[in-house]
BATIGU-449987 format. One record per residue (C-alpha): x, y, z; residue in three letters; residue number from 1. Coordinates in pm, 1 decimal, decimal comma. Layout:
BEGIN
PT         u         v         w  residu  num
PT         X         Y         Z     ALA  NUM
...
//
This chain:
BEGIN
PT         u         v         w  residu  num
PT       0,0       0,0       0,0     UNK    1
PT     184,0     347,5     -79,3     UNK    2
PT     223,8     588,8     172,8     UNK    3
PT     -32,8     839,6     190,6     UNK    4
PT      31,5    1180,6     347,5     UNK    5
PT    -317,8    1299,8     377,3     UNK    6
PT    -386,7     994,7     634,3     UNK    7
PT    -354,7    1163,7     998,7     UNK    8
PT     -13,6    1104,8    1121,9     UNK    9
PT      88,3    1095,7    1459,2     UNK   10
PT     369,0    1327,4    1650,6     UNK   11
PT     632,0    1098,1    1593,0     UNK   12
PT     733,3     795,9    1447,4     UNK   13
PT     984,2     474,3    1505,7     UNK   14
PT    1228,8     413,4    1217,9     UNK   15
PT    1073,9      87,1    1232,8     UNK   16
PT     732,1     248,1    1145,3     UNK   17
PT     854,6     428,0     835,5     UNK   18
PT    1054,7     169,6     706,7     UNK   19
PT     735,8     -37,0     710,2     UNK   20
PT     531,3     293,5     544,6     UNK   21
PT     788,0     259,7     202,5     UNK   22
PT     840,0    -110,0     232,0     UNK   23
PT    1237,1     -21,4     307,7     UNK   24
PT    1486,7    -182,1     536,2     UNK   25
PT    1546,3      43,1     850,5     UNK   26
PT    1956,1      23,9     696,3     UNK   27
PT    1815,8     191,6     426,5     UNK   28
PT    1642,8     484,2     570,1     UNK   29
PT    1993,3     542,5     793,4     UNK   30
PT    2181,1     545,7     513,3     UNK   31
PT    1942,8     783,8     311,8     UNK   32
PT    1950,1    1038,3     668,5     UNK   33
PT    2358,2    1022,4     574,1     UNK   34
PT    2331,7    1129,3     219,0     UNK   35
PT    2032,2    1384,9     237,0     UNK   36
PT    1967,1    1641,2     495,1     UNK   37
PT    1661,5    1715,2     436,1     UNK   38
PT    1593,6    1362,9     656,2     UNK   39
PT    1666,8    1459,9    1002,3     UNK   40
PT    1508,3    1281,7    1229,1     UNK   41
PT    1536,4    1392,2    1603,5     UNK   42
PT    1707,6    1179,0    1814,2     UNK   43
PT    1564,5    1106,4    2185,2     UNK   44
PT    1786,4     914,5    2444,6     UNK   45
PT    1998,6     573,2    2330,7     UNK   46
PT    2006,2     749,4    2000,5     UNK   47
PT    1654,0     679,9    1903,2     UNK   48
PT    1508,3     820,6    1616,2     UNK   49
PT    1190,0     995,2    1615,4     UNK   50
PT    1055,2    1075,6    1271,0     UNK   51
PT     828,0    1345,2    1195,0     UNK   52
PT     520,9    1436,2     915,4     UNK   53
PT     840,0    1629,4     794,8     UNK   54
PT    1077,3    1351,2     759,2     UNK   55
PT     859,4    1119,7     620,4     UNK   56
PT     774,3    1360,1     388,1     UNK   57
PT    1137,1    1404,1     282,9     UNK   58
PT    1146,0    1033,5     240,5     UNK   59
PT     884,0    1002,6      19,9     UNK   60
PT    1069,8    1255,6    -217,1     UNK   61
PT    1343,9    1063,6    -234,7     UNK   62
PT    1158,2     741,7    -257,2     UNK   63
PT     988,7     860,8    -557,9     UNK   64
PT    1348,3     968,2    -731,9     UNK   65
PT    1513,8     666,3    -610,1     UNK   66
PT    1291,7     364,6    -594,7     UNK   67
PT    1038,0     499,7    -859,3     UNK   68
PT    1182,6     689,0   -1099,4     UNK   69
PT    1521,8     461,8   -1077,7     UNK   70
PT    1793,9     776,3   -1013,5     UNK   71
PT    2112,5     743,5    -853,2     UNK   72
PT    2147,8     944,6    -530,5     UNK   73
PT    2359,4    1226,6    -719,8     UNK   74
PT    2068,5    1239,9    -921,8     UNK   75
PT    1858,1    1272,1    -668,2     UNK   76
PT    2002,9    1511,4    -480,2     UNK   77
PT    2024,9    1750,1    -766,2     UNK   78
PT    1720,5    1743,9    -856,1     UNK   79
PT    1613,4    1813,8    -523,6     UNK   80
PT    1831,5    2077,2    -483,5     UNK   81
PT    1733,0    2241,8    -858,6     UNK   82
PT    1367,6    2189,9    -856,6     UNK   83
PT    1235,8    2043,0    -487,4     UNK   84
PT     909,5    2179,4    -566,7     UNK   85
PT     845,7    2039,3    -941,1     UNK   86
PT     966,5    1707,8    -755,1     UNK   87
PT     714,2    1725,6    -453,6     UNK   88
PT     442,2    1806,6    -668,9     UNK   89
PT     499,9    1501,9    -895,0     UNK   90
PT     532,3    1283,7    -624,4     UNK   91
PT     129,8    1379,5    -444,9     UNK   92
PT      50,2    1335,2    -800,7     UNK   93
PT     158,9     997,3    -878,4     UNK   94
PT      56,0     923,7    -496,3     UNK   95
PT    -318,9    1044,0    -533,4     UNK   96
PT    -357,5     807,9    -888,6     UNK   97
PT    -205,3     509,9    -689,0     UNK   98
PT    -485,3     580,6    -429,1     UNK   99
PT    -760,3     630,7    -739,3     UNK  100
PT    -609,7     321,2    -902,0     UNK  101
PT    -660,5     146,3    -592,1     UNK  102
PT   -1003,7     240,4    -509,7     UNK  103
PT   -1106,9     178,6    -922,7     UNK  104
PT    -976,1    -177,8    -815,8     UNK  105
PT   -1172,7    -205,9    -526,8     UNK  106
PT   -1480,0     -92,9    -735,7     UNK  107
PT   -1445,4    -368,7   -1023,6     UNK  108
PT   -1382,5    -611,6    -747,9     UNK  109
PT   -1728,5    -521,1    -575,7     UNK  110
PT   -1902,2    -492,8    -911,4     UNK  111
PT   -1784,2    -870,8   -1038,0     UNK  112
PT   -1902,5   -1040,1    -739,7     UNK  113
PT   -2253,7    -881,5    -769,7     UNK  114
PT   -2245,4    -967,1   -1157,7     UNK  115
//
């Protein structure tokens, strides 16, 4: 199921939480916090991180470069430093047709078993 930023997110979030939002090893999203700074997660006691509606939305920008569009990092971060907001806008785009596609799905579904 893709990540959906309109759903009502809480305060804070475990990195195990977000890794399970983008399907992602936790190693991953560490590694990702190294090469872009626009992840930050705060960091409570025992080095914890705490991720917020911020962070995750960070993620998901780079998700969509990396994972989705198939970009190398460098790639990635250029684009997000030359056009961040051409790049966030794509990305709720292609987010809000995954959610249409998947409630068109549901639909058919519902409508074959009454047929």
């Amino acid at each position: 199921m893709p990540y959906n930023p309109n759903k009502e997110l809480k305060l804070y979030y475990s990195i195990g939480e977000v890794a399970k939002m983008f399907d992602v090893n936790e190693s991953l999203l560490r590694y990702w916090e190294k090469e872009f700074p626009i992840i930050s997660p705060k960091k409570a006691g025992g080095n914890v991180r705490q991720y917020r509606k911020e962070d995750i939305e960070n993620i998901r920008l780079v998700y969509h470069l990396v994972k989705e569009k198939g970009m190398t990092l460098q790639g990635a971060k250029q684009k997000l430093k030359m056009n961040r907001e051409t790049t966030i806008r794509t990305a709720e785009i292609l987010d809000r047709l995954k959610l249409i596609r998947e409630e068109l799905v549901s639909m058919r579904k519902e409508l074959d078993y009454l047929t």
